[in-house]
C-alpha positions in Angstrom: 302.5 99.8 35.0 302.5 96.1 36.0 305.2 95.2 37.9 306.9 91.7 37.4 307.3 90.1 40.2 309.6 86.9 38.5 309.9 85.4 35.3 310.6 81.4 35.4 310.2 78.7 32.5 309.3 80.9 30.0 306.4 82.2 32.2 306.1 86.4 33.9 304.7 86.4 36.4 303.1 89.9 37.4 300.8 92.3 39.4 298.3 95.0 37.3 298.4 97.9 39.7 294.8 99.4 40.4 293.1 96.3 39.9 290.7 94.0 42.2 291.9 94.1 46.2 291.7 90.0 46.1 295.5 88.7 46.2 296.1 87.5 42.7 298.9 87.3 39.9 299.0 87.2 36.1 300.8 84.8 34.2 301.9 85.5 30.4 303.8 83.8 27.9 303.7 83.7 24.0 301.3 80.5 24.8 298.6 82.3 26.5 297.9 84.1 29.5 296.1 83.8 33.0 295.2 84.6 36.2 295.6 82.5 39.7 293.8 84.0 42.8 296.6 83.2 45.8 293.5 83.8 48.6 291.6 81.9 50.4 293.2 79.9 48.4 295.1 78.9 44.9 292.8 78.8 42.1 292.7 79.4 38.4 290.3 82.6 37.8 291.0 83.2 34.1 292.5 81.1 31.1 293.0 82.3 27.4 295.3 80.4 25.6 296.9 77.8 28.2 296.7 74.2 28.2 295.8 71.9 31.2 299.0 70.5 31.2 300.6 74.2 31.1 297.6 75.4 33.8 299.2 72.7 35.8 302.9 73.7 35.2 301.9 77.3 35.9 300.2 76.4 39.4 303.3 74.3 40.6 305.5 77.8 40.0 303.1 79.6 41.6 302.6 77.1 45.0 306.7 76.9 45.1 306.8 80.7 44.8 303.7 81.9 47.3 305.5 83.2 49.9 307.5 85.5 47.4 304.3 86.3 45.6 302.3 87.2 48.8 305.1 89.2 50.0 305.6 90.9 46.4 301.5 91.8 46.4 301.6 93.1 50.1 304.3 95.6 49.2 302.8 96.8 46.0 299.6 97.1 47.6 300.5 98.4 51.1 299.7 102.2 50.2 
C-alpha cells in the first residue's frame, strides 16, 4: 500500500510504506517518476523519466506543500 498523500498538476504525490526511515516522497506521473528526500533538507534522490524543467516544477509543489507532507509522513510513520 502507498498512500497518496495529494495529487496536484498532473503529479501523485505519495509515501511506500516499509521503506527507508529518511523523510521522503515519491512523485509519479505518465512522464516519469521520482523521489525528493524532505530532510535535512529538499533534494532530488532519484529521477527516471523527468525533465529538469519538470524536476523543477516537481520541487516547487513539494517546498509549497512541506508542511503537509511532513505532517502526512509523521502520521504514517508514527507506529
Amino acid at each position: 500500500m502507498s498512500p497518496t498523500v495529494f495529487c496536484e498538476q498532473g503529479f501523485r504525490f505519495f509515501f511506500f510504506l516499509r521503506e527507508e526511515k529518511r523523510m521522503h516522497v515519491h512523485v509519479i506521473s505518465g512522464d516519469g517518476e521520482a523521489k525528493f528526500w524532505l530532510e535535512p533538507e529538499l533534494e532530488l534522490a532519484k529521477n527516471h523519466g523527468y525533465s529538469r524543467i519538470q524536476l523543477k516544477q516537481i520541487e516547487s509543489i513539494v517546498e509549497a506543500h512541506s508542511d503537509e507532507l511532513v505532517k502526512a509522513w509523521r502520521k504514517h510513520f508514527s507506529s
